[in-house]
N, C-alpha and C positions, 0 to 999 in steps of 0.2 A: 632547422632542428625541430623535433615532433613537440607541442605542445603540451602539457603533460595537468589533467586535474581533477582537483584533490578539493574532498568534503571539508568546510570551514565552520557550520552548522548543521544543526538538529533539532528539528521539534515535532511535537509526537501528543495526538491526543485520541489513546485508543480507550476501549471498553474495560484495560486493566490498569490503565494509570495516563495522568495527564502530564507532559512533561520529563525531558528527559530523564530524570532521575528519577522518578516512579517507575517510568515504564522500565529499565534497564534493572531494578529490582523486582520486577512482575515478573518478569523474562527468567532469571537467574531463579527465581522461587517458583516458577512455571504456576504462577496466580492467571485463575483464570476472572474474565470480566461478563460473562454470558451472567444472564440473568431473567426470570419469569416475566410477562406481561402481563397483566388480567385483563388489559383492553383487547389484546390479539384473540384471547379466548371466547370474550364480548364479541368480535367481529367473526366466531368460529372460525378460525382457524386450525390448522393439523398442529403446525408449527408455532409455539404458543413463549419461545423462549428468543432471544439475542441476545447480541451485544451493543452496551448504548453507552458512550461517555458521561460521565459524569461530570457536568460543568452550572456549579452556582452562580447564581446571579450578582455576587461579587465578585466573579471568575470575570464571568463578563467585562465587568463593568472597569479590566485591567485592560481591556483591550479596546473598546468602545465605549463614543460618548455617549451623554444621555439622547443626545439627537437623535445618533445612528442609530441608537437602540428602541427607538421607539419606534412601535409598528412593525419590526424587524422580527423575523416568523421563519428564516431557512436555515434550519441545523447543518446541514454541508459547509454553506460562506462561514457560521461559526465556527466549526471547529478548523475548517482549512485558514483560516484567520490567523487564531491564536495560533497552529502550529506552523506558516509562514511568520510570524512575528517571530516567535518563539525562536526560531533556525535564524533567524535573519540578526536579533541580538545576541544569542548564543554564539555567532559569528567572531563579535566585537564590535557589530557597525552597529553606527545610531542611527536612530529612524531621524534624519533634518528637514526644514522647511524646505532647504534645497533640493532642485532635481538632478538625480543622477543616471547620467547618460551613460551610465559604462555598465549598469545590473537591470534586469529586468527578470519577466516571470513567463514559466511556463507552468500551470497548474490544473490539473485536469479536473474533469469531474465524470459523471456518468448522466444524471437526471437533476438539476439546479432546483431547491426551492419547492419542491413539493409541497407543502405545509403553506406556505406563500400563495400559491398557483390555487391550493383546493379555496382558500379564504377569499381570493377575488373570483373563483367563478361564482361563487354564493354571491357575493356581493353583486355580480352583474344580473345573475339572475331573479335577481329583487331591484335590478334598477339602479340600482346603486354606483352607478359610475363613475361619480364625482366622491364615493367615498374609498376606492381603491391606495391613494394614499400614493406620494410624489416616489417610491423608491419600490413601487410594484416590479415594475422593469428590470433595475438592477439585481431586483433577489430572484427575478426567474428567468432572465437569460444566462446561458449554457456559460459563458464568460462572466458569470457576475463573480465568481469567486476570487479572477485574477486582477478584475477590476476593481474590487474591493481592497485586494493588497495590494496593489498598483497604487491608489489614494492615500491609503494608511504610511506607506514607506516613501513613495516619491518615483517609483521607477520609472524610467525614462528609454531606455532599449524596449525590444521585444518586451509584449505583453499579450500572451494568449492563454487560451483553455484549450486542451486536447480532449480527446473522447474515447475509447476505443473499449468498451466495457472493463471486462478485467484486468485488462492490459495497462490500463490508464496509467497509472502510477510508473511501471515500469516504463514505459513508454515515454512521459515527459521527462525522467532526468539522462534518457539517450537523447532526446530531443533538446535537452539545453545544452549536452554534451557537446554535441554539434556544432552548438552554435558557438561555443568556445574553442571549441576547437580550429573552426572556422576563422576567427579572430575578431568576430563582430561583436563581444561581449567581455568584461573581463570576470563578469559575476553572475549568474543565474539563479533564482530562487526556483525550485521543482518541487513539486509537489501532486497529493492529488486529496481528491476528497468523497465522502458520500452519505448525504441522508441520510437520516432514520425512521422506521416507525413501517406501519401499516401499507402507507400510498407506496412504498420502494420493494417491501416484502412482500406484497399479495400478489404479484404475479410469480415471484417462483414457488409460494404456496400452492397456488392453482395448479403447476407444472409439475407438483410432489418430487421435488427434488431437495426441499428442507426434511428434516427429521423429526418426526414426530413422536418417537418412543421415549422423549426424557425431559416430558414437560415435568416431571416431579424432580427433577435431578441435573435443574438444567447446566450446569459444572462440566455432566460425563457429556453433556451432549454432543460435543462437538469433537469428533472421533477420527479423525486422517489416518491410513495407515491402520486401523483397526479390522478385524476380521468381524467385529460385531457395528461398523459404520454403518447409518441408514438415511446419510443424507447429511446433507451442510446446515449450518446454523449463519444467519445474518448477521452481519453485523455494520458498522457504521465510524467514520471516524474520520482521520487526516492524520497524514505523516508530513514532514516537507524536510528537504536539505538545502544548504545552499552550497551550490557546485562554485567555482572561484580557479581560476589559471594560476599553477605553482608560481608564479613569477610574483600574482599579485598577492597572495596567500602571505608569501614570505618577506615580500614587502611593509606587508602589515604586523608581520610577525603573530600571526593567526596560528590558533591551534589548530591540528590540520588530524581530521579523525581516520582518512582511507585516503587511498588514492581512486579513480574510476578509471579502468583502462578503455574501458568502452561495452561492445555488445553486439546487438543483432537484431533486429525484428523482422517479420516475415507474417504472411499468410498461407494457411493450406485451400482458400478459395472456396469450402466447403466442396473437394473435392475428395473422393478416394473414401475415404473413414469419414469425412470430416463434415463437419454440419453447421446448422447457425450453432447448434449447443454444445458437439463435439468437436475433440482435433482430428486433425487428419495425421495422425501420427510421423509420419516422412516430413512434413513439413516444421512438425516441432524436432524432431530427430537434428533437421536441418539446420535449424535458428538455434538448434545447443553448438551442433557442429561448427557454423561459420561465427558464432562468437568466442569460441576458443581460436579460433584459426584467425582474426578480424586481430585479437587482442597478442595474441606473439604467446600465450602461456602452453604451459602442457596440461593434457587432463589428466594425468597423476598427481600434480603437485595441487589440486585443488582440496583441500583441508575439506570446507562444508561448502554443501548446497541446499538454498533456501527456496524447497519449494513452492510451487503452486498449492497441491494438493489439499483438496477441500473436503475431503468423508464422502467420498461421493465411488461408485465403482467403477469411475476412471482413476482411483489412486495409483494401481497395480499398472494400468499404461502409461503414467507418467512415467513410474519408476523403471518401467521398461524402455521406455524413449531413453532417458538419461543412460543407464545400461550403455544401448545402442550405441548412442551418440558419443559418450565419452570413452564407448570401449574397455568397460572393467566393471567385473560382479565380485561379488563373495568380500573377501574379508580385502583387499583392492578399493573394493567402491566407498568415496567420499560419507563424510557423517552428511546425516540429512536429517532436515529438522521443518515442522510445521507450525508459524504460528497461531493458524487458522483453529490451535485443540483450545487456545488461552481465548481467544476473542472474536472466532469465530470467522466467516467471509466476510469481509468489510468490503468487497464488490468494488468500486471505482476508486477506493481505498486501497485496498489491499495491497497493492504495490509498492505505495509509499511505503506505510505504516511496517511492513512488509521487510521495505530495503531502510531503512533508520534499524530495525532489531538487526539488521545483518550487519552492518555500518557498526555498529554497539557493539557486535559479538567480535569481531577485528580488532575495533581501538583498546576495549575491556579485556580482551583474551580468554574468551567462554564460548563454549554452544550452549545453550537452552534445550530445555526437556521437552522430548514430544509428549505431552498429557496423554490420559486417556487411549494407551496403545500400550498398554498390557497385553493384549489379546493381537498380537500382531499378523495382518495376513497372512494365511501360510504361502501364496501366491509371493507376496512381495518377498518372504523369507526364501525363495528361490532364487532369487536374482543376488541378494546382498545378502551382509550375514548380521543378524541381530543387533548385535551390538553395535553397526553402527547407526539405531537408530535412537539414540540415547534416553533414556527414560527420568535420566536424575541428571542434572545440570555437571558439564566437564569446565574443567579449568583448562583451558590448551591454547596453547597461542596459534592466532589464526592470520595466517599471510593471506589467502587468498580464496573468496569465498564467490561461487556463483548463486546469482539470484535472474531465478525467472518465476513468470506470469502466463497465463493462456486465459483467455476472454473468449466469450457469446462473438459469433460472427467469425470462429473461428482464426483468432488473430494471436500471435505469439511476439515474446519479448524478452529476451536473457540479458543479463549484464553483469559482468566481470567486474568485483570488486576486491582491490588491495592495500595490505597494510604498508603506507607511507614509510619509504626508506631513502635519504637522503640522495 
């Protein structure tokens, strides 16, 4: 008999709320978390706005001790931290002395540590070798995130970081999926995470593919779906769930928020359309295709789709792949909805933080407002019909929601998620 599983945890620490229940309020009020820098302006920048979580130093100090916290400089390992912790007690499990061989992590990232990385090469470059400090390593290899929560809980199965730019997120909970599904696991914590600041934003600065028209406004900045979009807005953060086999869910008598039927990933090779920066459309056409076909569902009965779509004037080709792919325009085609108006790209993030609001809009029975899409493309307004791209938050109960991702290097990721029926 097919193994079957189902979300047990959630933790979420984006640029509009830390914590399930913020953020699930941010979402429903379509609060946005973008916000001015004046150091981005100081380094001249186009791009002078993001999104940054907002985490005090008594925030911290629920998750880590004074040990770990000293010396300790990479906002990635933090926020993917507290929101694997977060998903992992929001479960009902306790974090024990003992090690548990039955859950492990898959948690991705993009670039480890940056803020870490810049502080020891100054330090070498002064010579300073002996002052780099015993946990340089940890906070700048590409796995420090999973190893960090790997330590923190006890995990004892798989424990890795994946990579895969924007894909990331999406990408590691079809990868722990796997692995339960497999049988080689009865719990997986998935996650993903990404920096903030200057060292992670200045090369798409450089690339002018951030927006640069609302550094006085930065709220409207981040515009998906808009006919006046001029570019993505950064952002930074962690999502995480933890995935768990109905068997042992219900064993536990776990609250159980969706079910994961599964998904797709795929590459278009940077062939055809497709580039290090673009897709190649057929191949995302594809990984929508073979995840509805992968997963038993129909593509009518799909309620919402949680896209990729980042303000950028690939929106109108995503919404045309989906088209394609699921076979239905106009007043047919699924509600679709972008987080990225409230809090911007969060880049090796996105994914997660991404699939937790989709996760949220199933268990809660809401879509979220696309922000800042007043002015909606007339291009996209060809394909689907207005209304279903909601501007004010709906109440509607949601069975069955697709969420994908498409990353740099040309790499795609769908996954089919639904609302848990006995």
């Amino acid at each position: 008999m097919k193994k079957r599983v189902v979300i047990t945890g959630l933790g979420v620490v984006a640029p509009n709320g830390i914590g399930k229940e913020a953020f699930s309020k941010a979402l429903k009020a379509g609060k946005s978390g973008i916000q001015f820098f004046p150091e981005l302006k100081e380094l001249k920048f186009s791009c002078c706005i993001g999104g940054v979580p907002k985490i005090s130093e008594d925030k911290k100090r629920e998750y880590f001790t004074e040990l770990q916290l000293r010396d300790f400089n990479s906002s990635g390992i933090l926020y993917g931290c507290i929101a694997g912790i977060d998903a992992w007690k929001d479960s009902g499990l306790e974090i024990s002395k003992e090690l548990d061989y039955d859950s492990g992590t898959i948690f991705g990232t993009g670039t480890s540590g940056v803020e870490k990385f810049r502080d020891c090469v100054y330090k070498l470059d002064a010579g300073k070798v002996k002052h780099l400090g015993s946990t340089a390593v940890a906070q700048t290899m590409a796995s420090g995130v999973s190893a960090y929560l790997s330590g923190i809980i006890g995990l004892g199965n798989q424990v890795t970081t994946n990579s895969s730019a924007c894909t990331t997120g999406t990408e590691a909970i079809l990868m722990g999926y796997d692995r339960l599904m497999a049988g080689q696991a009865k719990r997986m914590l998935v996650g993903s995470c990404s920096d903030h600041g200057a060292y992670i934003w200045g090369g798409f600065d450089a690339m002018r593919v951030l927006t640069y028209k609302h550094n006085d406004s930065p709220e409207k900045g981040s515009r998906p779906m808009s006919a006046s979009a001029s570019g993505f807005v950064p952002g930074s953060g962690a999502g995480a769930l933890l995935l768990e086999t109905l068997e042992s869910a219900l064993d536990r008598k776990a609250t159980i928020y969706a079910e994961v039927l599964g998904g797709n990933v795929n590459s278009g090779g940077q062939r055809k359309s497709g580039s290090m920066t673009a897709p190649n459309s057929t191949a995302v056409q594809r990984c929508i295709a073979d995840a509805i076909k992968n997963t038993g569902v129909k593509a009518k009965d799909i309620d919402t789709i949680n896209g990729h779509l980042t303000a950028t004037s690939k929106d109108f080709t995503e919404i045309e792949n989906w088209s394609q792919a699921l076979g239905l325009k106009g007043a047919n085609f699924p509600y679709v909805n972008s987080l990225k108006s409230m809090v911007g790209h969060c880049l090796a993030a996105a994914g997660s933080i991404e699939s937790v609001a989709s996760v949220l809009q199933i268990h809660e029975d809401f879509i979220f407002p696309n922000t800042n899409c007043e002015d909606l493309n007339p291009e996209i307004s060809t394909l689907i019909s207005a209304n279903r791209i909601p501007q004010v938050v709906i109440k509607k109960e949601v069975n069955l929601l697709a969420k994908a991702s498409f990353g740099f290097g040309d790499v795609n990721a769908c996954l089919i998620f639904k609302k848990y029926l006995k």
